[in-house]
N, C-alpha and C positions, 0 to 999 in steps of 0.2 A: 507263669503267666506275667507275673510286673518286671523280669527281665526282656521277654518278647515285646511287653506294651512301651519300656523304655528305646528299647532298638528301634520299633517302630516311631516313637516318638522324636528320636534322634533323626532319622532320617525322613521327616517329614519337616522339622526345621531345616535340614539342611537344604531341600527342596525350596522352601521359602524363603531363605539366604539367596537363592540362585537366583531367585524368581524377584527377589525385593534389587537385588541389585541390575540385573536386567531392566527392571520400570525404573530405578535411579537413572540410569545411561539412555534411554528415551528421554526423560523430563529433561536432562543436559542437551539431548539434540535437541530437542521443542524449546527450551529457554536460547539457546543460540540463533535459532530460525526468529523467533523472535524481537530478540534484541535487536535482529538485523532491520526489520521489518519498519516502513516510512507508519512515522504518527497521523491521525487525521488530518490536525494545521498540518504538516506538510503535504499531504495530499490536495489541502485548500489552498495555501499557497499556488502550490503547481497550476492548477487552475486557474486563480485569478491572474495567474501569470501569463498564461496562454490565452486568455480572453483579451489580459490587456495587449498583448502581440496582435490579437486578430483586432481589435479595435483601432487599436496604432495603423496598421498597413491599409486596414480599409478609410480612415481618415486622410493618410498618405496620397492613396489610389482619388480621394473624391477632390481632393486641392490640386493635385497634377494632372488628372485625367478627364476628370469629369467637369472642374469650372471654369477652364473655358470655353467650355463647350456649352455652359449654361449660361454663361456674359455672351455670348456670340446669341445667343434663343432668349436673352432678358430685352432688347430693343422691340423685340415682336412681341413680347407678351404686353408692354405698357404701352404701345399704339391699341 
């Protein structure tokens, strides 16, 4: 019987050898996917990036498009 319980024993490690290095080589793909992966400040950046773009063009849009248009309609609001 403690020869059979070692053979079994043996190969019940060795299954777990298999098994432990297979979750090692996942953890290596999950830590690479990761590494790659943008930090919060850079996602907040990117944002405050893009708001200040949208605030830029629409500042842009109201000085070239829209004031003269609003000097040409200020003589009729102050009669």
């Amino acid at each position: 019987m403690t020869a059979e319980f070692v053979a079994n024993l043996a190969e019940r490690v060795g299954r777990l050898e298999v098994d432990v290095g297979h979750i090692s080589r996942n953890v290596s793909a999950i830590e690479e996917r990761i590494a790659h992966m943008p930090t919060r400040a850079d996602l907040w950046k990117t944002v405050a990036v893009a708001a200040g773009a949208v605030i830029g063009a629409m500042w842009l849009a109201l000085q070239f498009f829209a004031k003269p248009y609003l000097d040409s309609l200020a003589p009729q609001l102050v009669n």
